[in-house]
C-alpha positions as CSV (number, residue, x, y, z in Angstrom):
1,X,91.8,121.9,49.1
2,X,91.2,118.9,47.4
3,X,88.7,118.8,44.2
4,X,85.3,117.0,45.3
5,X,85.5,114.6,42.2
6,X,89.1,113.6,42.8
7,X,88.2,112.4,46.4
8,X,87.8,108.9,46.8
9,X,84.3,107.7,48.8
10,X,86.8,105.5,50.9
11,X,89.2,108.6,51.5
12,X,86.4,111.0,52.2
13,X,85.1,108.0,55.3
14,X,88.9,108.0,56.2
15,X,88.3,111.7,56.8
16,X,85.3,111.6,58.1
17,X,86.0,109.3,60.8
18,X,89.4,111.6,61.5
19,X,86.8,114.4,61.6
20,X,85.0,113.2,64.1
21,X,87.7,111.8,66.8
22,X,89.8,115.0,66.0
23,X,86.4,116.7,67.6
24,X,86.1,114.4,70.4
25,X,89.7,114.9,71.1
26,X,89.6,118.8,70.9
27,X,86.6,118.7,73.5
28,X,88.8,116.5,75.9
29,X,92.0,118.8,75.4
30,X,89.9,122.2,75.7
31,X,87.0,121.1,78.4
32,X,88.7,119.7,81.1
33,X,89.8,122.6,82.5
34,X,86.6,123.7,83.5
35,X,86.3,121.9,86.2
36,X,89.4,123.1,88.0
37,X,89.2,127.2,87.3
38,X,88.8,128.0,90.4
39,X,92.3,126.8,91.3
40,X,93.5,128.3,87.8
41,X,92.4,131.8,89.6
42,X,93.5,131.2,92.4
43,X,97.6,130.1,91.1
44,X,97.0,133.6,89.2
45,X,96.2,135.4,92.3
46,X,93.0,136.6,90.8
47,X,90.6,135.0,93.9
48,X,90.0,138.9,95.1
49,X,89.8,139.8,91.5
50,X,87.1,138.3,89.6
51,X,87.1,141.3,86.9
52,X,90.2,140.8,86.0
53,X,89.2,137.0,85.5
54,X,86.5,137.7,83.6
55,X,88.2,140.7,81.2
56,X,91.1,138.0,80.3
57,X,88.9,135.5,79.2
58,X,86.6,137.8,77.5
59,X,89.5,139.6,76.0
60,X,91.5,136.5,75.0
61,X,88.3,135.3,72.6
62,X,89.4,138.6,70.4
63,X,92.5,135.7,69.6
64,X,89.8,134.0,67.2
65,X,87.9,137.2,65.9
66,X,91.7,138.2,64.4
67,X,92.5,135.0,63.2
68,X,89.5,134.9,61.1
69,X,90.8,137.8,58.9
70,X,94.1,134.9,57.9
71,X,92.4,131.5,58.3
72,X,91.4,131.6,54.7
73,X,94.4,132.7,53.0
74,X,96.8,129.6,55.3
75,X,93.6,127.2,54.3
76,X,93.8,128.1,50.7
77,X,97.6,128.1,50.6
78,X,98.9,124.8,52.8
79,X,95.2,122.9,52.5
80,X,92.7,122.1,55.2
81,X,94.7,118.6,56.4
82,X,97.9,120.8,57.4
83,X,96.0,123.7,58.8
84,X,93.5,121.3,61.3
85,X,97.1,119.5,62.0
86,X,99.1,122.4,62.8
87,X,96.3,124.2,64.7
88,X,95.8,121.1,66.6
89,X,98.6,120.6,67.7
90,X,99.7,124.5,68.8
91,X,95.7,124.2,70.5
92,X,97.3,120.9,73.0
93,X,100.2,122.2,73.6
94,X,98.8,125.7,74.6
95,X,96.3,124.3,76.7
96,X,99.1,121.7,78.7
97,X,101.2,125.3,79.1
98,X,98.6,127.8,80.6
99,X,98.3,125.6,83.6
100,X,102.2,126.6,84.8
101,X,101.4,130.0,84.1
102,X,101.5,132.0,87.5
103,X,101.1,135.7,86.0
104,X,98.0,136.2,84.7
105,X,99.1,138.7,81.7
106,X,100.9,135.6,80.8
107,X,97.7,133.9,81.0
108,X,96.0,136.1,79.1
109,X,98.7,136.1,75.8
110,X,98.8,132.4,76.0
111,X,95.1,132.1,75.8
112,X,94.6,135.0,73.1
113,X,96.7,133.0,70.8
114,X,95.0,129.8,71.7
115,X,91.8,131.2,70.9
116,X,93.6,131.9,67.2
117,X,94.7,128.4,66.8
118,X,91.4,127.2,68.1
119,X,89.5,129.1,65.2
120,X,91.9,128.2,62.8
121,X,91.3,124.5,63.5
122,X,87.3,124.9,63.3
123,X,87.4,126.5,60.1
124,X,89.6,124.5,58.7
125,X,88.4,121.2,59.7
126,X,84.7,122.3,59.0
127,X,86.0,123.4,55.4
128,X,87.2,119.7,55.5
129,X,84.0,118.4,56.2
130,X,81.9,120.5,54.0
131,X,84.3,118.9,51.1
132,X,83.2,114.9,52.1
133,X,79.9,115.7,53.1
134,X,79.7,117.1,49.2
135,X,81.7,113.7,47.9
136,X,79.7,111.3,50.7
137,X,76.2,113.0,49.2
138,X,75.2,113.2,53.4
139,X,74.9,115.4,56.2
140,X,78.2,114.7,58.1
141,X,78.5,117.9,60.3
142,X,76.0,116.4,62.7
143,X,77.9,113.7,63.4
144,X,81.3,115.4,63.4
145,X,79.6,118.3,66.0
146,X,77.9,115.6,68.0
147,X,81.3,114.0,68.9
148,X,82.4,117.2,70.3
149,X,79.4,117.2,72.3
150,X,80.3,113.7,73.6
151,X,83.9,114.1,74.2
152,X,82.5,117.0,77.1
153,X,80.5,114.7,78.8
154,X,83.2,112.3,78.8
155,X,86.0,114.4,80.3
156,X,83.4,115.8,82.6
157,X,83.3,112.6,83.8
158,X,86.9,111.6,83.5
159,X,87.7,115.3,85.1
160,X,85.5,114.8,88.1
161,X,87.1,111.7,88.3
162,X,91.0,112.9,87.5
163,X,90.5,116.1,90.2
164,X,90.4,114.3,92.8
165,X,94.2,112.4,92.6
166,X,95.8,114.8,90.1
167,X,97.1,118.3,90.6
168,X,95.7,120.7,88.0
169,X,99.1,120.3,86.6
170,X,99.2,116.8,86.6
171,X,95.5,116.3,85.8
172,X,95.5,119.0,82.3
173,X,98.9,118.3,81.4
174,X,97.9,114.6,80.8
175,X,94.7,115.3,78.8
176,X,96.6,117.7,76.3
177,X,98.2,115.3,75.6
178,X,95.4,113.1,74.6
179,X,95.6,116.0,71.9
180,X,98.8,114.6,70.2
């Protein structure tokens, strides 16, 4: 992580205004399934199961609790930009795979380790902002969380929208890769 007092103001905007479209973005890539899990339990064959559902998707969460014991020590060593990056981009590509999934312990191991890889990028992009809101001298979380906020009312919209052309396939695989 970079020293406050070596950061440019015009850097720390640069990385600001990243901040906040990465947010936007991960709210697309992560939200629009939402509106299509009942046909993601149904391709699992977990429609005459809903406890099973519900254990794999309160189980996978654990993903993020673990990763939190790491997070730190891959911030401190390869920096907040490459950790957001890398978490980002293992977040997309998760999310565009869990859709093919047709077994639902595969489900469940793809979504464990998305859930680390989710956490890793909100800690390290929120470490990120903590460093320019200290340089900028203003409260920039707000904004940065508020675009996450706005990116799910905007895929809610565009999923609504999407769901009724696309396959789930078609329709998730496209927005994760909106994530790229």
């Amino acid at each position: 992580m970079p020293e406050t007092g070596k950061l440019s103001i015009q850097r720390a905007n640069r990385i600001k205004n990243a901040l906040v479209a990465m947010f936007f973005t991960q709210a697309l890539v992560l939200m629009a399934i939402v509106i299509r899990i009942p046909e993601l339990i149904e391709k699992l064959g977990l429609s005459k199961n809903l406890t099973v559902w519900g254990t794999i998707t309160g189980l996978s969460g654990l993903g993020g609790l673990l990763s939190l014991i790491f997070v730190h020590r891959l911030v401190l060593r390869f920096g907040t930009t490459n950790v957001t990056r890398v978490a980002t981009l293992l977040t997309c590509a998760i999310q565009g795979v869990v859709v093919l999934l047709g077994n639902y312990w595969l489900y469940f191991i793809a979504t464990f380790v998305q859930t680390m890889f989710i956490t890793m990028y909100n800690n390290s992009a929120n470490a990120q902002a903590l460093i320019v809101q200290k340089r900028l001298k203003k409260v920039i979380l707000g904004s940065i969380h508020g675009s996450w906020s706005l990116g799910v009312v905007v895929v809610t919209l565009m999923s609504g929208w999407m769901a009724s052309f696309l396959t789930l396939e078609w329709h998730i695989g496209l927005v994760s890769a909106m994530g790229f």
